[in-house]
C-alpha positions in Angstrom: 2.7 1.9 57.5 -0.5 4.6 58.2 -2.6 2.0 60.1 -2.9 0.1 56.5 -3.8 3.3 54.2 0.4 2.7 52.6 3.2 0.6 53.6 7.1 0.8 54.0 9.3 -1.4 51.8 11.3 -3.4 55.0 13.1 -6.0 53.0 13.4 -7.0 49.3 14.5 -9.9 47.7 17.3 -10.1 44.7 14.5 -11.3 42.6 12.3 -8.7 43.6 14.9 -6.2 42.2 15.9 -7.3 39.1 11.5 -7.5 38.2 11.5 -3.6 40.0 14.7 -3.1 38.0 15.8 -1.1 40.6 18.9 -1.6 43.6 17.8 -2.4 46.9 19.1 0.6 48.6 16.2 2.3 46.5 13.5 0.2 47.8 14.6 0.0 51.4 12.2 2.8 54.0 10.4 3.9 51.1 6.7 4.0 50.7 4.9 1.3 48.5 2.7 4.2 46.5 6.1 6.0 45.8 8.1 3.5 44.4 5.1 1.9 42.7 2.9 5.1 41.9 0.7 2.7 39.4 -0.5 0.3 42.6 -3.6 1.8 43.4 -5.0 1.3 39.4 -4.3 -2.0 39.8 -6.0 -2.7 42.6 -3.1 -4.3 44.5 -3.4 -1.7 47.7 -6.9 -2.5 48.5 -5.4 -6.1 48.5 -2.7 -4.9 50.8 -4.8 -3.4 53.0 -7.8 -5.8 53.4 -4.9 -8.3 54.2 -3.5 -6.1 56.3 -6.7 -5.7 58.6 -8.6 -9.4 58.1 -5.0 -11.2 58.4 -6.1 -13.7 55.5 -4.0 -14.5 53.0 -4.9 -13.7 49.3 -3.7 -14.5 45.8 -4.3 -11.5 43.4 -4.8 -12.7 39.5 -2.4 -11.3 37.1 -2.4 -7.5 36.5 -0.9 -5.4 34.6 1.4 -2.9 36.5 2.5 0.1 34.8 4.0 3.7 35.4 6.5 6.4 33.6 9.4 3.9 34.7 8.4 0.5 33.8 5.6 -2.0 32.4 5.0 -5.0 33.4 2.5 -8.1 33.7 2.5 -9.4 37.6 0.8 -12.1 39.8 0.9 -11.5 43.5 0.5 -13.3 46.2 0.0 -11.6 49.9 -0.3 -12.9 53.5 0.2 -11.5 56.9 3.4 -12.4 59.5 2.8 -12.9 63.1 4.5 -10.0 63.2 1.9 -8.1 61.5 3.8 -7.3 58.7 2.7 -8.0 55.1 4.4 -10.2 53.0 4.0 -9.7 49.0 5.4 -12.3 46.6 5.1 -11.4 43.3 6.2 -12.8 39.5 6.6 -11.2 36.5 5.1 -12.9 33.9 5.4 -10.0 31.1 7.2 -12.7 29.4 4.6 -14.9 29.4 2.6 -12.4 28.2 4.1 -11.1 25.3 4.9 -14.2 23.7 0.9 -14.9 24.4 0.0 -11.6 22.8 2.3 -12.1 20.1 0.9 -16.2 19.4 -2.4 -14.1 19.3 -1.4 -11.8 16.7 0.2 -14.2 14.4 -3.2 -16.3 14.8 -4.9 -12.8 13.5 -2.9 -12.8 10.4 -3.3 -16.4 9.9 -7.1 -15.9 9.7 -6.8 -13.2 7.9 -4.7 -15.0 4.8 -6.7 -17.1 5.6 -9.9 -15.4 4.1 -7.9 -14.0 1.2 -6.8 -17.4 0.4 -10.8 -17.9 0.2 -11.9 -15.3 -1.5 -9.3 -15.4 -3.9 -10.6 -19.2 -4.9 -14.0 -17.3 -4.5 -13.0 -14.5 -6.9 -11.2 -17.0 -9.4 -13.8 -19.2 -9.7 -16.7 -16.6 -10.3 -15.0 -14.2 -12.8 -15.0 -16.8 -15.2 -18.5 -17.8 -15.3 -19.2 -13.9 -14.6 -17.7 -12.7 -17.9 -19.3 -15.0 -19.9 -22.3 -13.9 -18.7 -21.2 -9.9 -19.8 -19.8 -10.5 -23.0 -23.8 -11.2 -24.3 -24.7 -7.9 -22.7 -21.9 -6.1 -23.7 -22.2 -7.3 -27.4 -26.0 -6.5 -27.6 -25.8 -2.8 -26.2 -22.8 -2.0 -28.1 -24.8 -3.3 -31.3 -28.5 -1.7 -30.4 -26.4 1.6 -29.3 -24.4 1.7 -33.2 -28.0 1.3 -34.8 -29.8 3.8 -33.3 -29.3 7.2 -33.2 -27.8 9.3 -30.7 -31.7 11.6 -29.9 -33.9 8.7 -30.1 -34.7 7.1 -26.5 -33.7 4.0 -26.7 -29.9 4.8 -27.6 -29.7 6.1 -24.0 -30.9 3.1 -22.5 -28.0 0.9 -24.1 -25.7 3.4 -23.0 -26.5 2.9 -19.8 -26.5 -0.5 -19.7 -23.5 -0.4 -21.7 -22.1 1.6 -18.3 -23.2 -0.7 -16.1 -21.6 -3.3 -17.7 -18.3 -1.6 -17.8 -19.0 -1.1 -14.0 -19.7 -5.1 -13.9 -16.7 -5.9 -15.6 -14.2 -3.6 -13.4 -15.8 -4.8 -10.2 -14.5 -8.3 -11.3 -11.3 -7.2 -11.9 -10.9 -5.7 -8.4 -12.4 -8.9 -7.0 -9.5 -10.7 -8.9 -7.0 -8.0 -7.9 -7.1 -9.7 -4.3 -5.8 -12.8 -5.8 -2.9 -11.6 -7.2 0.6 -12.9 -6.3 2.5 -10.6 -8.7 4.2 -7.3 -7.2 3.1 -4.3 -8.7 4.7 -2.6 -11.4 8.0 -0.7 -10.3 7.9 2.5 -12.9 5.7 4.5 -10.6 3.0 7.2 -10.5 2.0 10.8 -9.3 -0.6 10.5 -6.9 -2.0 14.1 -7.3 -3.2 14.3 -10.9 -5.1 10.8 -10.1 -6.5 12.3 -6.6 -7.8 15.4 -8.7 -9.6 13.0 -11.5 -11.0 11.0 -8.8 -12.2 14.1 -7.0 -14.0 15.4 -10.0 -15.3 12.0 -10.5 -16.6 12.1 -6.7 -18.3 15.5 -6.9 -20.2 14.4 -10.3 -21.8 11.5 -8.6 -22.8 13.1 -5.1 -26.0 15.5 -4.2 -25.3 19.0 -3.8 -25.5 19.6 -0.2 -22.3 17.1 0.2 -18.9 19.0 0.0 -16.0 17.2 -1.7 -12.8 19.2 -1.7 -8.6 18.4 -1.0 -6.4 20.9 0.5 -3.5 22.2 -1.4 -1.6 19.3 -2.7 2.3 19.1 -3.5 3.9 19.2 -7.0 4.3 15.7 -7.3 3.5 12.4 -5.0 5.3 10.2 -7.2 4.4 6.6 -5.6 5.9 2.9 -6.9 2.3 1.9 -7.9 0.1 1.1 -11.1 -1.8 4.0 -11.6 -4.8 1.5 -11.7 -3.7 1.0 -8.1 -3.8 4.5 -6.7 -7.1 4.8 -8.5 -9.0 2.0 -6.3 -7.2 3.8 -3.3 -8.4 7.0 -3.6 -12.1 6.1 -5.0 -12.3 3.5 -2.1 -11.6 6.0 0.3 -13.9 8.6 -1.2 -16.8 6.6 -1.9 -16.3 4.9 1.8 -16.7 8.4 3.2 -18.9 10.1 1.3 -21.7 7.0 2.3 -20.8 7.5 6.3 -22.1 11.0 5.6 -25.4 9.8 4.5 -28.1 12.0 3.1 -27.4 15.0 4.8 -25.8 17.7 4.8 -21.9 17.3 5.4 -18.2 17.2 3.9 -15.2 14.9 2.6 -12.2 16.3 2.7 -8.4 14.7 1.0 -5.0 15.3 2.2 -2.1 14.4 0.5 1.5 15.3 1.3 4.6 14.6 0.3 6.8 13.5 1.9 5.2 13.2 5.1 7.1 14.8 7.7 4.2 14.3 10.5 5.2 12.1 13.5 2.1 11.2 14.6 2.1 9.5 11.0 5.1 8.2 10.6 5.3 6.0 13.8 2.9 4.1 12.2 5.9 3.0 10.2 8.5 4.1 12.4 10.8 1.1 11.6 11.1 1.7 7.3 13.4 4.9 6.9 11.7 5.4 3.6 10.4 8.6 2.6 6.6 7.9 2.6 3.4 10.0 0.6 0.2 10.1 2.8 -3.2 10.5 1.8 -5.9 11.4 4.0 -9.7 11.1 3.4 -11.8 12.6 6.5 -15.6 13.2 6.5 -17.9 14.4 8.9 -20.0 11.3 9.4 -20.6 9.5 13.0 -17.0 8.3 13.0 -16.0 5.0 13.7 -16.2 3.1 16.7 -13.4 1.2 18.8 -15.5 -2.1 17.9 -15.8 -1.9 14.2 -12.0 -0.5 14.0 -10.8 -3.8 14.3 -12.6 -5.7 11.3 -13.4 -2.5 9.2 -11.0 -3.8 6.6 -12.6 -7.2 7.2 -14.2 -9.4 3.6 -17.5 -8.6 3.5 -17.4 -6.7 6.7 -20.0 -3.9 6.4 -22.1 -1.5 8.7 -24.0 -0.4 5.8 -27.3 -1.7 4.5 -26.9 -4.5 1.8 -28.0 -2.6 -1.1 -25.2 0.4 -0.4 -22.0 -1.6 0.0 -20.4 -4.7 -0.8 -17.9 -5.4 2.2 -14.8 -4.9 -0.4 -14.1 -1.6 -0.9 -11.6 -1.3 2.3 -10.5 -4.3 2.0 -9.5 -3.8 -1.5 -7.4 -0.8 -0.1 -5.8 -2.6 2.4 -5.3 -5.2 0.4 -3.3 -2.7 -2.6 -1.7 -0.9 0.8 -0.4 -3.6 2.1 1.1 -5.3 -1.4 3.0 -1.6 -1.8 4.5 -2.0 1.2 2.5 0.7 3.1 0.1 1.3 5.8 -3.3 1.8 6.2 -5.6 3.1 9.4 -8.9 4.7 10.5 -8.7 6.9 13.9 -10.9 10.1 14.9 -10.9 12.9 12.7 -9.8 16.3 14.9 -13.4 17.8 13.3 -15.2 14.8 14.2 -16.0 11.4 11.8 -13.8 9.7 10.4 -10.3 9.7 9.2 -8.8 7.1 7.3 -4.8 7.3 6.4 -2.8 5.9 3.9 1.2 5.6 3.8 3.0 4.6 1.0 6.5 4.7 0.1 7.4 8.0 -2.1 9.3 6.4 -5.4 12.2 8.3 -7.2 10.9 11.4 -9.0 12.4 12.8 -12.5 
């Protein structure tokens, strides 16, 4: 002991051993800071010390205790022996933990079917009610557009609303996408002529000053999906991104490669030895923040103002994602933004 600034390991228990996971002989004459490098971020030495000097005793709240060699949840309780010695007792209750932050988690996904389960009611019982009310709109453009002709006026407003009602009618079918129990269809699709089309769909519906581009893409990205599928993926993404640019001046950019050979990827799905495609969307917007990173792909969930977004277009994707079997994810893109990654198993390619 430096007159309280470490302290010498005297005497260990059995039980203190098998929680250090270490043999006694290892303990024994050893410094506290060099068998437990990871005290003084927990605060426990300033405990140590203060009852050290004061002599009164003190319980210190669980903590988590980690270093290079182990991790592990503790609760320590420290007095002083006449003999001026310190004596620590300590418990591990990683156990506890775990099994609290694993009760937690499963109460996450419980919510979150929950919500689908919701929605999906939500979705079936507006679409119904919803079409009818398109049909009537549909009919009447499609009629005023075949009797008039294609120069005069007119003709062009019932082909835009005749667009807009196609638009109507295909945001109701993604609503009723989330309520779908059946798998999706096992023949399979190449993800890189769809990523193209949606590209140039991208670009024809941005201003100028925004930059839509994907690097070189592989042959083939050949993916168990409906094309129908990959489509909402991709135009999600894209449309997701090219809004956090806002109206300035800025870029979204698509990766895809196949098959992904990147470990920092594939440990998000380190425990499927599939071969997996990934698609990347990054932008140069604000990024996204720790906070909204955890409900981004959230019903409803929005940063956006009401009139630009509808809450659904991530969780669409992570709702397609996750029926494929794959992964989905935001992080920091190495530019700056946003980056938003998509796994999905690679399917059998002629």
């Amino acid at each position: 002991m430096d007159e309280g600034k470490d302290f010498v390991f005297k005497d260990i228990n059995p039980a203190g051993t098998s929680i250090g996971k270490m043999p006694r002989e290892a303990y024994i004459g050893r410094r506290l800071t060099e068998v437990y490098p990871g005290v003084r971020e927990t605060g426990l030495l300033e405990v140590l010390q203060r009852v050290w000097k004061t002599g009164v005793p003190e319980k210190f709240a669980v903590t988590r205790y980690r270093d290079e060699r182990i991790e592990l949840w503790v609760e320590n309780y420290v007095t002083r022996l006449p003999s001026g010695e310190n004596l620590t007792v300590f418990e591990d209750l990683t156990a506890r933990k775990q099994t609290e932050a694993e009760k937690a988690q499963l109460l996450k996904q419980i919510h979150r079917v929950q919500k689908m389960e919701a929605l999906a009611a939500l979705a079936a019982g507006i679409a119904h009610d919803f079409n009818n009310l398109l049909m009537p709109i549909l009919g009447y453009a499609q009629m005023g557009a075949r009797r008039s002709a294609s120069e005069e006026p007119h003709h062009r407003y019932f082909m835009r609303i005749l667009d807009a009602s196609r638009r109507a009618k295909d945001l109701v079918g993604q609503i009723l996408l989330l309520s779908r129990d059946n798998p999706s269809a096992e023949k399979g699709a190449d993800l890189v002529p769809i990523l193209k089309e949606c590209v140039k769909l991208l670009r024809a519906g941005v201003p100028e000053f925004l930059e839509i581009s994907y690097e070189k893409l592989p042959q083939t990205a050949p993916v168990p999906a409906d094309p129908v599928e990959l489509h909402q993926i991709v135009m999600n993404l894209g449309v997701n991104a090219y809004q956090a640019v806002g109206k300035k001046s800025g870029w979204v950019r698509f990766q895809l490669e196949c098959p992904c050979e990147t470990a920092h990827f594939l440990r998000k799905v380190s425990d499927a030895p599939t071969p997996w495609v990934r698609l990347s969307v990054l932008d140069s917007g604000p990024g996204v923040s720790p906070e909204v990173r955890e409900k981004i792909f959230e019903p409803y969930f929005s940063t956006k103002k009401p009139e630009e977004g509808t809450g659904l277009g991530l969780f669409i994707v992570s709702g397609v994602v996750q029926r494929l079997g794959g992964a989905v994810w935001v992080e920091d893109a190495p530019q700056g933004g946003a980056a938003f990654h998509v796994l999905l198993p690679m399917a059998p390619w002629p």
